[in-house]
N, C-alpha and C positions, 0 to 999 in steps of 0.2 A: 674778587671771587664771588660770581652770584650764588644765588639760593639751592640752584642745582648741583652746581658743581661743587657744593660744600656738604652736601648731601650727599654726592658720591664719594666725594673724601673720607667722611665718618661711615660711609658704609665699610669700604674698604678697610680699616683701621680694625673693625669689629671682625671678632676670629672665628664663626659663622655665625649662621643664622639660629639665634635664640628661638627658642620655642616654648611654653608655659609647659611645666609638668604637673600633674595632678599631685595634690597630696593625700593623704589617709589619713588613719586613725587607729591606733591600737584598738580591738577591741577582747582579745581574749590573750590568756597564756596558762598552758600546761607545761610542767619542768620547761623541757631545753624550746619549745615551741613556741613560737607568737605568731599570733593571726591578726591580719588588718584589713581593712577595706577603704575601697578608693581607690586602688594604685592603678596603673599602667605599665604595669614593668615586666621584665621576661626576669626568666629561671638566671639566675648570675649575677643580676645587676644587685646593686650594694643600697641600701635605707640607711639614713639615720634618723631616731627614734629621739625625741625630745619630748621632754615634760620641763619643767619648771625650774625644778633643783640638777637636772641631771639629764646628759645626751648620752646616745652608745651609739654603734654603728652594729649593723645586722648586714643579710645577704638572704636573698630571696633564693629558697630550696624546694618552692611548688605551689601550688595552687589547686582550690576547687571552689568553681561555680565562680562568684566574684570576688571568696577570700584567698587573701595570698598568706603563704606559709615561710615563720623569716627564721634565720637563727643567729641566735648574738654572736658576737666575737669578744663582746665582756661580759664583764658580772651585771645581772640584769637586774641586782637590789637595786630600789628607791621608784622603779618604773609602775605606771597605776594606768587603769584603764582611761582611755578617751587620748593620751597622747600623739603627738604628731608624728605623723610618718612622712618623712621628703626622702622619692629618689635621688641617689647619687650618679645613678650611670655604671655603665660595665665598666671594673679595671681593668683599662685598656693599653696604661702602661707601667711597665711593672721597675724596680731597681735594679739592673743590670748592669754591668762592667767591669774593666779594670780592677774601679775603686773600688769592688769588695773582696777583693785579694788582702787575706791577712784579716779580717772583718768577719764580728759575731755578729748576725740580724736575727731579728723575727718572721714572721709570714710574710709581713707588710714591706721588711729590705728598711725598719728601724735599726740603729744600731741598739743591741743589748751590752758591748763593751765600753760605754763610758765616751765613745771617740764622737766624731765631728760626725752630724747625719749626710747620708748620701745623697746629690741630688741629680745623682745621672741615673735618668729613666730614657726608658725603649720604648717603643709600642710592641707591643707583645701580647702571648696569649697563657693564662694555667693551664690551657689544656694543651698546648703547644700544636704543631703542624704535623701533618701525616704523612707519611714517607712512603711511597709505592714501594716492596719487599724486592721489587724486581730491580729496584734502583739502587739499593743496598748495596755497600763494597762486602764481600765474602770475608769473614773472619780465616785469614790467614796467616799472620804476623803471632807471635808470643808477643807476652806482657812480662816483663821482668816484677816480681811485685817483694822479692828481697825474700822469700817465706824458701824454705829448703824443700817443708813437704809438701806445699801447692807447688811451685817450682817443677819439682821430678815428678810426684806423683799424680797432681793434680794439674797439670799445665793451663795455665789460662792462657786467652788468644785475643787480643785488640779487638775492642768492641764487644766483648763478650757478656753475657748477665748469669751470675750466682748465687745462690741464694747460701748464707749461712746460718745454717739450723742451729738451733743451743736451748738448751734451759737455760734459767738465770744460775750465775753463780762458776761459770764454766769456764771463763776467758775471751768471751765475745770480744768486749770492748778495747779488750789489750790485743786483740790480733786485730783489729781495725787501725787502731792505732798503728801498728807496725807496720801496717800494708802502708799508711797515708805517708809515712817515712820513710818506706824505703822501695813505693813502686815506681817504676820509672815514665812517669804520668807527669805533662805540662802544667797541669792543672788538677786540685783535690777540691771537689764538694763534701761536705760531710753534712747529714741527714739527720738531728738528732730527735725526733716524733716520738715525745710521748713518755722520755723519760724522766727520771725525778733529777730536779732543778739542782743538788746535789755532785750528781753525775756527769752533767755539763761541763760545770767549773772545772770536776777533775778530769775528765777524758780532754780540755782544753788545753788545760796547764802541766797535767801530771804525763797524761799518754801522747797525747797530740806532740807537744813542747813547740819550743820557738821556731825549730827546723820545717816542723810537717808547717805549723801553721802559717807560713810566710809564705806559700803557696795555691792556699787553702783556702775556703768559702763556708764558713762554718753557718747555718742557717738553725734553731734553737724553738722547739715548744716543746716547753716542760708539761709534764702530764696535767701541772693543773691550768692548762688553757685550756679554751672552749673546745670543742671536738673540730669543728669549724677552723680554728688559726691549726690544730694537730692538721688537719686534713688541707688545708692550705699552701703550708709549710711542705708538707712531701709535696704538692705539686713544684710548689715557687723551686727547690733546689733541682728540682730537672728539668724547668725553664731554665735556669743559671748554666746547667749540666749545656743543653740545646744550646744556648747562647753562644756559650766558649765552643762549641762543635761545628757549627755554623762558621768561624772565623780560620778552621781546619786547625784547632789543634784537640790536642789528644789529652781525654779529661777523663779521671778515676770518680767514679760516682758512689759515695758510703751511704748506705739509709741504715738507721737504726731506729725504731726497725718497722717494715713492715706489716707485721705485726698490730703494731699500735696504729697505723694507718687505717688495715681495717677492722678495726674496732671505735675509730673515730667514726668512721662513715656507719657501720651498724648504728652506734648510736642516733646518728641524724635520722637516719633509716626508720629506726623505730619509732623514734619522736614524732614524724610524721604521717605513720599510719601504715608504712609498707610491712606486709606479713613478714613473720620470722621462718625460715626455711632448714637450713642442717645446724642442727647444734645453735638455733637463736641467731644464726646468719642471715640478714634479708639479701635475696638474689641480686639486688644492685651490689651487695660487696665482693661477689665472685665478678660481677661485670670490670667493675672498675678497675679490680688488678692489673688486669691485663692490657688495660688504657694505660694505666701508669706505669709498665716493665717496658712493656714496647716501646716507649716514647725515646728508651735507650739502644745500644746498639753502636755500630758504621753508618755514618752519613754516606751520600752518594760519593761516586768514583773520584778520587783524588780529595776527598773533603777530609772531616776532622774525624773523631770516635769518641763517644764513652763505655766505658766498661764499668760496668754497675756490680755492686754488691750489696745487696738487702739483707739483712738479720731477719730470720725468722725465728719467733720465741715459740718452743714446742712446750708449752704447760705439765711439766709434770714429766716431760721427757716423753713425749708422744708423739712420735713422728707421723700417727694418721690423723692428728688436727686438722681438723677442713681448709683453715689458712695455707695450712702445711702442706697439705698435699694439692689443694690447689694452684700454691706455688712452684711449688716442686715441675708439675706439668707443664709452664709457661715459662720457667725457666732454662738458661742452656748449659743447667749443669749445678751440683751442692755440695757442700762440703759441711758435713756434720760433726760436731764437736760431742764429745764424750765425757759425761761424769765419772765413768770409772778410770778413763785413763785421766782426769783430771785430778781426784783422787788419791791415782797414784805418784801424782807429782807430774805427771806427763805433759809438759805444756811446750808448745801447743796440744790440746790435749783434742789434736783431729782424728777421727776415727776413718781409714783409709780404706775401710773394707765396705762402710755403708756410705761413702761418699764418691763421688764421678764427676767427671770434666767431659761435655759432649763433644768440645772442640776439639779435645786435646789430638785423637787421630789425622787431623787435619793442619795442625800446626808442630807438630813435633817430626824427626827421624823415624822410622820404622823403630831402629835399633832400641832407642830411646822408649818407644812405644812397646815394646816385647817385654826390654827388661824390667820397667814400673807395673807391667801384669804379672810377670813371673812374681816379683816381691809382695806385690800385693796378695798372690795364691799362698806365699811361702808365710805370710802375716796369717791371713785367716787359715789355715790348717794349721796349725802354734794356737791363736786364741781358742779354734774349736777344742785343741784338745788338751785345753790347759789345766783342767782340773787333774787329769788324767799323771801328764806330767809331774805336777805340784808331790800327787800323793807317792808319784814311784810304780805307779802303776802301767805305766809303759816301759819295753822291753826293746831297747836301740836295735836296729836292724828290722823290724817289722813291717816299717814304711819308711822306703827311702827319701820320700817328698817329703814326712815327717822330719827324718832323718838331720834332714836340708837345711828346714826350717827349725829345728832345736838348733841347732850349731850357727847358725846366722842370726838369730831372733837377737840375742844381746847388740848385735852391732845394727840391725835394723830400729831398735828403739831407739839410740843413741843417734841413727841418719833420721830421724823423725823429730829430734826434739831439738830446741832451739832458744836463746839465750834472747831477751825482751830488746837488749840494742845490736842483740849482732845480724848483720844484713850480708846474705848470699846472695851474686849475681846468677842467673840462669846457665851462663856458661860453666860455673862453679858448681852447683846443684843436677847437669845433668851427666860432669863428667864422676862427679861423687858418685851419681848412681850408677853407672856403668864399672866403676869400679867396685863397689860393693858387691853386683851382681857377678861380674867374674873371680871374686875373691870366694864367693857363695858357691860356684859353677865347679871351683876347685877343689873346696872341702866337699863338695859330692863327692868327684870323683876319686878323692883319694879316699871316704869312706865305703864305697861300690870297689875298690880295689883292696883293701882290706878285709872288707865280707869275704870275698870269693879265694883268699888265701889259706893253704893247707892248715895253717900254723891257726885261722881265726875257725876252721870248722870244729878241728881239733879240741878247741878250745869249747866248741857250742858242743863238742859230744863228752 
């Protein structure tokens, strides 16, 4: 072999073409901030930051003029001015597959349970691919998701996105749980952004159990990671979500929550210089929502779906939080959880009268669809007029609708609440409802035929 052709040999051998990258230099840092010069790099791509005793890895979040602006992914003790900065390049392929079925990761697709690390990567993207709306398959289909009063009342529809409103303290975590066990989904991501490290282990072990999780994709930043792996993290589990939807099958998507997503991104937000707007919110956190809800949905015609469900944490019980009602507008459809019926022992303790399903007209029976609005009327005239009732202060016969609803109400709370392992199918939960309401339909009218009897005016003179 001559000179040439051994040169083309090792050229080929080599997997491209190398190129020198510039390095930098730390030269400042405020809190979550670090500023360097030198670099060549765009918005995304990944540093690692070396000094002496100690490396970390950062991620370029902007620039001005010829400083670039980074933010860590670790604790940034021991790090001093003049340090080295080398690009890494954009993460261009990410931990996907099979192998994290049954698997707790971090941002990164580390394992955080103790097991063997994964090393089937994709080429992929966190911001994942855009979907023309017009190529979208039409949420048609129900989702069976095991819950009696999402089921009847609330019908979810394949492909659908929901947002679960709650204060803390409420039941959130335990009805995610019961949804990831008992929804009749191929595949369970679970999102867990931002909670305390605590709550992990037990929604894994306690709520999750062996069942949900052998399914499942559990993806994990506890609150105290960087805001940067919090805000990583909710993208990576809806690239995992895309993944399995792309191979056409049908994936239940949990984020817990929301919330905490953007308040990671505020954070960077601010770090960097961008102004605060509603309530301390910089305009990128309203942007980004909406990047990150859409990304879910119906894949094109005959593909796969996920059906998403984000917790939105309402502070204080405040359903006009600007997260809140932000989400609320971009979502298709919520379901709000209540402190006073939780209070009461009411669990699930969903509140059906401030909560709606936009699909549900489109995916359910007409019949089906009538009678969860009549219940829903006969619920909220009972709660308006409960105080009323409580003291004796209402006089039976006054308002038939009333009427209706006092005489039903006991057995409507009892079709509303539901036991932490017991799981209804949708076939079950819509014929319940249909009977409930003709059972409803009858104590009317036998009370409307009792009014109108000699023997009952008699009685009223």
């Amino acid at each position: 072999m001559n000179l040439k052709q051994r040169l083309q040999h090792y050229q080929q051998l080599l997997p491209q073409q190398l190129e020198p990258q510039a390095e930098g230099r730390l030269t400042r840092m405020v809190g979550l901030t670090l500023e360097a010069v030198g670099l060549n790099v765009m918005v995304g791509d990944r540093c690692l930051i070396e000094d002496r005793h100690n490396s970390l890895e950062a991620e370029v979040v902007g620039f001005q003029d010829d400083k670039v602006f980074l933010m860590p992914v670790q604790p940034t003790s021991g790090l001093r001015a003049g340090a080295r900065v080398r690009p890494l390049g954009s993460a261009s392929h990410l931990v996907l597959g099979d192998s994290l079925l049954g698997r707790v990761v971090n941002a990164f697709g580390e394992p955080l349970d103790g097991k063997l690390a994964i090393h089937e990567r994709v080429l992929g993207s966190l911001q994942g691919e855009y979907i023309n709306p017009l190529h979208r398959q039409p949420i048609r289909q129900h989702l069976d998701v095991g819950i009696r009063a999402i089921n009847a009342m609330l019908s979810v529809g394949r492909g659908q996105r929901l947002g679960l409103f709650a204060g803390s303290g409420v039941g959130k975590s335990v009805l995610l749980g019961m949804m990831t066990r008992f929804t009749k989904a191929d595949i369970c991501v679970v999102g867990l952004i931002g909670e305390r490290g605590r709550e992990v282990k037990e929604f894994i072990e306690d709520i999750l159990g062996p069942e949900g999780m052998a399914r499942s994709v559990v993806v994990a930043s506890p609150a105290d990671d960087a805001p940067l792996m919090r805000l990583r993290a909710a993208q990576y589990c809806t690239s995992i979500a895309e993944y399995f939807r792309a191979q056409g099958r049908n994936v239940l998507l949990l984020m817990d929550s929301l919330t905490r997503y953007a308040q990671a991104q505020r954070e960077i937000a601010l770090a960097i210089g961008e102004p605060p707007a509603t309530k301390g919110y910089p305009p990128s956190v309203f942007a980004r929502l909406p990047q990150l809800v859409e990304r879910a949905g119906n894949g094109a015609e005959g593909g796969g779906s996920i059906t998403a469900f984000y917790t939105v944490l309402t502070e204080g019980d405040d359903q006009q939080d600007p997260v809140a009602d932000s989400a609320r507008a971009i979502l298709d459809g919520h379901v709000v959880l209540s402190r006073a019926l939780a209070e009461q022992g009411h669990y699930p303790a969903i509140d059906i009268e401030a909560s709606i399903s936009r699909a549900m007209p489109q995916i359910v029976i007409p019949e089906h669809l009538a009678q969860a609005q009549r219940l829903k009327q006969l619920w909220s005239k009972y709660r308006q007029s409960q105080d009323l009732i409580s003291i004796g202060a209402y006089q039976q016969g006054a308002d038939a609708q009333l009427d209706a609803a006092i005489n039903l109400y006991p057995h409507m709370q009892q079709f509303l609440r539901q036991g932490l392992r017991e799981s209804l199918d949708f076939e079950t939960c819509q014929q319940q409802l249909l009977q409930l309401a003709a059972a409803g339909q009858e104590k009317r009218t036998l009370a409307q035929t009792a009014a109108r009897s000699p023997l009952a005016r008699q009685k009223a003179e």
